[in-house]
C-alpha positions in Angstrom: -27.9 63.0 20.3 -31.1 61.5 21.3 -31.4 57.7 22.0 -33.8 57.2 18.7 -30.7 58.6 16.7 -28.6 56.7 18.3 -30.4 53.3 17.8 -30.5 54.5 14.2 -27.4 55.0 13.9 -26.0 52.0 15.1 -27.9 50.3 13.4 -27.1 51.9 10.1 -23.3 50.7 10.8 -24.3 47.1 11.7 -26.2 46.8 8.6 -22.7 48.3 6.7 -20.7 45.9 8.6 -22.5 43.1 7.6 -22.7 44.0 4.1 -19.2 44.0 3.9 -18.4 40.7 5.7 -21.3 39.4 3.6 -19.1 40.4 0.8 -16.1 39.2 1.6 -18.1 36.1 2.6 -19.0 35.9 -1.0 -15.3 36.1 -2.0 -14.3 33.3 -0.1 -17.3 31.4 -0.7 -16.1 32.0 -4.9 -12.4 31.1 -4.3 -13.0 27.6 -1.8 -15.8 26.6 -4.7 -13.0 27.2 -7.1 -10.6 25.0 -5.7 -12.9 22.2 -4.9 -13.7 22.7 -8.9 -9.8 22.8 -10.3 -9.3 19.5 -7.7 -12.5 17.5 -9.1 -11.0 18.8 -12.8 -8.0 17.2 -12.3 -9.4 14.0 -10.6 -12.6 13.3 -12.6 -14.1 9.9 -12.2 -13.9 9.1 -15.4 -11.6 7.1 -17.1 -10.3 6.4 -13.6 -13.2 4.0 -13.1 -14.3 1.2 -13.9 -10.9 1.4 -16.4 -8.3 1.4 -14.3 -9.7 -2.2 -13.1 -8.9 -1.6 -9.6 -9.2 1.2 -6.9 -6.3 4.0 -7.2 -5.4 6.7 -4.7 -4.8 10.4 -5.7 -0.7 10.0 -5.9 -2.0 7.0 -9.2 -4.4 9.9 -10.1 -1.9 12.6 -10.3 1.0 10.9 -11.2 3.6 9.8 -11.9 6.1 9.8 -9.4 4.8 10.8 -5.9 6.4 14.2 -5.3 4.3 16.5 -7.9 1.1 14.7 -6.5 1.6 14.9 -2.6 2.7 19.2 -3.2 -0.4 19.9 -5.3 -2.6 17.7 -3.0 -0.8 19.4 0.1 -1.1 23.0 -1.6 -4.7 22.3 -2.3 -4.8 21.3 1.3 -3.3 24.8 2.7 -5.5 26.9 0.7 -8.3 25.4 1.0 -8.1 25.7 5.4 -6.5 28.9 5.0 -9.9 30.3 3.3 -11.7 28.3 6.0 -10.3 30.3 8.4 -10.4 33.7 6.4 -14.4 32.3 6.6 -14.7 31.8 10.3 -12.7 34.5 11.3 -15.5 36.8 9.3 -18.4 35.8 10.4 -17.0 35.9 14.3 -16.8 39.4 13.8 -19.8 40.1 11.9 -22.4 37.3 12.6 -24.8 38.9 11.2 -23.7 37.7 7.3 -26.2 36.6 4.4 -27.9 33.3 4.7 -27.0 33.1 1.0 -23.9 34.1 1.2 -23.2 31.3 4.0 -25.4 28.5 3.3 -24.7 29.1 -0.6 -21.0 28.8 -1.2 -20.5 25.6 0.9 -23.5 24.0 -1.5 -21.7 24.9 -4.5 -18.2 23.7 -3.2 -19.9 20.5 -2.5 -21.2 20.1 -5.8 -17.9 20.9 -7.6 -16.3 17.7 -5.8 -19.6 15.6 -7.0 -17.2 14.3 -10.1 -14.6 13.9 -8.2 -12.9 10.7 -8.2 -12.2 9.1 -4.2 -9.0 10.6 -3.8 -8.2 9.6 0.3 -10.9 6.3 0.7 -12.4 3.9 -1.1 -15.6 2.8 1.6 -18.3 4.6 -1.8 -17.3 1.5 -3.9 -18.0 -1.0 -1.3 -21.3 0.8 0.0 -22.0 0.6 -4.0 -21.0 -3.0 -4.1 -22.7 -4.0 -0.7 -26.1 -2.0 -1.7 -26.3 -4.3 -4.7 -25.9 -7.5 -2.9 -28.6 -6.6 -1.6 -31.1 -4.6 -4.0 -30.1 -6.8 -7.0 -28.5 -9.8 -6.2 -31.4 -10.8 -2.9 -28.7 -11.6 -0.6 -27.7 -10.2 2.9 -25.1 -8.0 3.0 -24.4 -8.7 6.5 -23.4 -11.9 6.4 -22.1 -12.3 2.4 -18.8 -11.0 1.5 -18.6 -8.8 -1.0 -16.6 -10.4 -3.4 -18.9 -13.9 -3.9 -20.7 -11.1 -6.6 -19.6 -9.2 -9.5 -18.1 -5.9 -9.4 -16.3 -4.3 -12.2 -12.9 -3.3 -10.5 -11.2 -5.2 -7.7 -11.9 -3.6 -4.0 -10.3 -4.4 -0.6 -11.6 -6.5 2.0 -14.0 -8.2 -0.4 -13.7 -10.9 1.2 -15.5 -9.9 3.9 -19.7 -8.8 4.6 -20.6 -5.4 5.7 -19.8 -3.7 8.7 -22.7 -1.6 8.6 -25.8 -1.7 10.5 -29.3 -2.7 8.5 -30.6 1.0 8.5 -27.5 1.6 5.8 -28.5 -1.0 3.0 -32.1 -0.1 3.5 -31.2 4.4 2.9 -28.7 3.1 -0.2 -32.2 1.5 -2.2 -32.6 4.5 -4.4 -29.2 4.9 -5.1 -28.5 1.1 -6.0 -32.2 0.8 -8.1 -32.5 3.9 -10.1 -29.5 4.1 -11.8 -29.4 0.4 -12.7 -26.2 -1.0 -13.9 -24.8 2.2 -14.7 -22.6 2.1 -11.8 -21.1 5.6 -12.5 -24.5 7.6 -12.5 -24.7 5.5 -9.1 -21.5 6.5 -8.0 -22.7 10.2 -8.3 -25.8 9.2 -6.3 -24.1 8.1 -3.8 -22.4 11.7 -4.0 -26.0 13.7 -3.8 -27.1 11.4 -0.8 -24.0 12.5 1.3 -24.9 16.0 0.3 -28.3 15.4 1.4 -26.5 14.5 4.9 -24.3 17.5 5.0 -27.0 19.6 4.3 -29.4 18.4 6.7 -27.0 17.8 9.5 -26.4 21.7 8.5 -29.5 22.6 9.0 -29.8 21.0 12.5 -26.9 23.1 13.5 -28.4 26.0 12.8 -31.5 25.3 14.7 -29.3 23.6 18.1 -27.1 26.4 18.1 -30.1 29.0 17.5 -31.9 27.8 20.4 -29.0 26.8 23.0 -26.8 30.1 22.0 -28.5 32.9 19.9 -26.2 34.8 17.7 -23.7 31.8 17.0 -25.0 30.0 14.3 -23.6 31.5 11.8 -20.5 30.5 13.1 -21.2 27.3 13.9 -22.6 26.7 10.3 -19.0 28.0 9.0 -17.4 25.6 11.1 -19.2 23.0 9.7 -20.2 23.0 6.5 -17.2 25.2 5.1 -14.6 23.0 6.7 -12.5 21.3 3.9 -11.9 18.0 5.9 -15.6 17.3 6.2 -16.1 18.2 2.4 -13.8 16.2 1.1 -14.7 13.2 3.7 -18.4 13.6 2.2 -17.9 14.9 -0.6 -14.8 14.2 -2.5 -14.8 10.5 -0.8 -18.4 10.1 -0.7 -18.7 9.0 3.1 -21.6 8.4 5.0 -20.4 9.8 8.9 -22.9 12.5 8.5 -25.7 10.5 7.9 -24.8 8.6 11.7 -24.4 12.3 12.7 -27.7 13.3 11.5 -29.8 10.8 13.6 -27.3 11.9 16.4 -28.5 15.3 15.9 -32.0 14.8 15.3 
């Protein structure tokens, strides 16, 4: 066999390989977004908040009784890393996946836990409830506690000011303006800008990884953005590490 034929032929069975892992890819990619769906279905934000009066935790959510709770939060838990790995271990042996396939499932998972109701940490009521001292009541969030201004359910620590830095009250403004006093359209924008910060701290990856290691991004975006602690950190809770981690990466 000539070396033309050759080349050809190898490269025939990389592009089968990676239509396979692309598809199985896909098939992960369906079955995490699923999950993330079924747990935002059965912890929806609403009537949770503002009716419950107070902040609750996913055992008050799934109750009653703690056992049932902490064994579906726990099974949600294993499947959800067990397809992570199922994800990583494909694309280390078939890099060469579809961009859709693996920038496209972890988007959707993300958006199924956008109604999701802060099942691990409550910081997304207090950013809400600090960005509005700010935006509409004039005050300075660094130095007034939180509870001196209305909120409609009772928060920890209100008693004290932020602990964030300026940069933070100034990136919440659309997300405290637009939706105006309906808090739980604001709650979901709160959501959208930490999918904003997974995506672009995503997208950095890529580009880092790209230049400093050809041929490992697509891992590298797997162990990122399909990793179910950081979707339900910035997702499901609503955090805001990844936006410190973008200005880290940029």
């Amino acid at each position: 066999m000539s070396h033309a034929a050759a080349d050809r032929s190898q490269t025939v069975t990389e592009a089968i390989t990676a239509r396979r892992a692309s598809l199985l890819l896909g098939a992960t990619g369906v079955l995490l977004t699923l999950a993330c769906a079924l747990a935002a279905r059965r912890m929806p934000f609403t009537p949770a908040f503002p009716d419950a009066g107070v902040s609750v935790d996913f055992v008050q959510m799934l109750g009653p009784g703690w056992e049932r709770p902490t064994v579906l939060y726990l099974g949600f838990v294993s499947a959800t890393f067990a397809l992570y790995a199922v994800a990583l271990a494909i694309v280390w042996r078939a890099p060469r996946v579809s961009r859709l396939a693996l920038c496209g499932f972890p988007l959707l998972a993300a958006l199924a836990l956008v109604p999701m109701y802060p099942p691990t940490a409550m910081d997304m009521f207090h950013y809400q409830a600090m960005g509005r001292i700010f935006w509409v009541f004039g005050q300075n969030p660094l130095l007034t506690p939180q509870g001196l201004y209305p909120y409609p359910i009772g928060i920890s620590w209100s008693e004290l000011a932020s602990p964030y830095g300026p940069l933070w009250s100034l990136l919440v403004a659309p997300v405290v303006l637009l939706p105006g006093e309906h808090l739980v359209a604001g709650l979901y924008a709160f959501k959208l800008t930490a999918l904003a910060s997974l995506i672009g701290c995503t997208a950095l990856v890529w580009v880092l990884v790209r230049r400093r290691r050809p041929g490992a991004e697509a891992f590298a975006v797997v162990l990122l953005a399909w990793n179910p602690f950081v979707l339900m950190r910035v997702m499901a809770d609503g955090h805001n590490d990844l936006w410190m981690m973008l200005f880290v990466l940029l």
